[in-house]
N, C-alpha and C positions, 0 to 999 in steps of 0.2 A: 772344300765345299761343306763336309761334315761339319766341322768348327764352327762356319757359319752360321749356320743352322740350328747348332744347340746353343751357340751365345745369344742369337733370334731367339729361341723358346723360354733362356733362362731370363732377356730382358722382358720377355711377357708374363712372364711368374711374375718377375718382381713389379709390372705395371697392374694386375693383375690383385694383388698385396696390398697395392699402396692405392687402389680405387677400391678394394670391399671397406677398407678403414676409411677410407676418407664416407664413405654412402652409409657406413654403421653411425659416422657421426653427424651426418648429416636425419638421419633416420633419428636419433637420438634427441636431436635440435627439434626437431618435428613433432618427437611427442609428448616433451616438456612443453610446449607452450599450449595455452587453455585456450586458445580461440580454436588452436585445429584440432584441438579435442571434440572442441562441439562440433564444428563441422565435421568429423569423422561420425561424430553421434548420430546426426544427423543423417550422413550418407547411408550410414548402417539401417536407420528404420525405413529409408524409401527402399534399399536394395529389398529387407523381408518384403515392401509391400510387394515391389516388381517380381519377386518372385513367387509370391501368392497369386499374385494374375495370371504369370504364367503358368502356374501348378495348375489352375481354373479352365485358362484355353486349353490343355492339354488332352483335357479330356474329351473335348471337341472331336469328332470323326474328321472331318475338312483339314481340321491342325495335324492332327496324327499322318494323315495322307501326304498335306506336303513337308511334313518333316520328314517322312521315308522317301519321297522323291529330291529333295534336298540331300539326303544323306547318299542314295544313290548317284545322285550327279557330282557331287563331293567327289567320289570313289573314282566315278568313271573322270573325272576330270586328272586327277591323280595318277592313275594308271595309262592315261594317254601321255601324261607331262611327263613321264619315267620312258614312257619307250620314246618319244620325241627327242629325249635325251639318248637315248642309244642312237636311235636314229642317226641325229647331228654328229653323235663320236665317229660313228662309220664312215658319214658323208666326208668331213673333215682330214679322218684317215684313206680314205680312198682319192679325195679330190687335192687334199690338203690346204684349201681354199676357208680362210674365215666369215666369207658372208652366202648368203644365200638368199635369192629374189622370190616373196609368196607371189599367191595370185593374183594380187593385184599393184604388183609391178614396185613392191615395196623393198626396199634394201634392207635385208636383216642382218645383223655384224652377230657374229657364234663366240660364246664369253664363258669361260670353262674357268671351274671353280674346283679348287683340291683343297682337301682340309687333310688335318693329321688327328690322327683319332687311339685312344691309349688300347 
C-alpha cells in the first residue's frame, strides 16, 4: 500500500513538472503577441478606474455597513460549514450511513475529502 502511494505522489510531481512548463510556455506565447498586449493595456486602465470607484463608494457610511455585515456573515457562514463538517464525521461514525434526509425530505449523499499536506 505504502509503494502505491509514493509511486501515486511521485507520478504527480512529475505531472505537476510537465503542466508548470507546458502554462510557462503557453504564458510566454501570450505575451509575445501585440494584440494581447493591448488588450492587457486596456484591461489595466479600466481595472485602475473600477478601483477608484470603489476607493470613492468606500467612503460611503451605507458601503462600510454592509461590507461589515458581509464580512460577518462570511465568518458566520464558515464557522457553521466547519462544525457541519464535524457534525457529518460523527453522524457517519456513529450511524455509518452515507446519506442523510434535510427538512425538506431531500436526500443528501456525505463525500469526504482527505488531502496529504507536507
Amino acid at each position: 500500500m505504502d509503494e502505491m502511494i509514493i509511486k501515486r505522489l511521485k507520478i504527480i510531481n512529475e505531472l505537476e513538472s510537465e503542466f508548470n512548463s507546458l502554462k510557462e510556455n503557453y504564458q510566454d506565447m501570450l505575451e509575445n503577441d501585440p494584440l494581447y498586449q493591448e488588450v492587457q493595456q486596456k484591461e489595466s486602465e479600466v481595472k485602475e478606474e473600477k478601483q477608484a470607484s470603489k476607493t470613492r463608494l468606500m467612503t460611503n457610511a451605507t458601503y462600510q455597513s454592509m461590507e461589515a455585515e458581509l464580512k460577518e456573515k462570511r465568518q458566520e457562514l464558515k464557522e457553521n460549514k466547519e462544525v457541519l463538517s464535524q457534525e457529518l464525521l460523527d453522524y457517519y461514525r456513529a450511524n455509518g450511513k452515507l446519506e442523510i434526509t434535510d427538512e425538506n425530505g431531500n436526500v443528501k449523499r456525505l463525500k469526504f475529502t482527505v488531502k496529504i499536506t507536507n
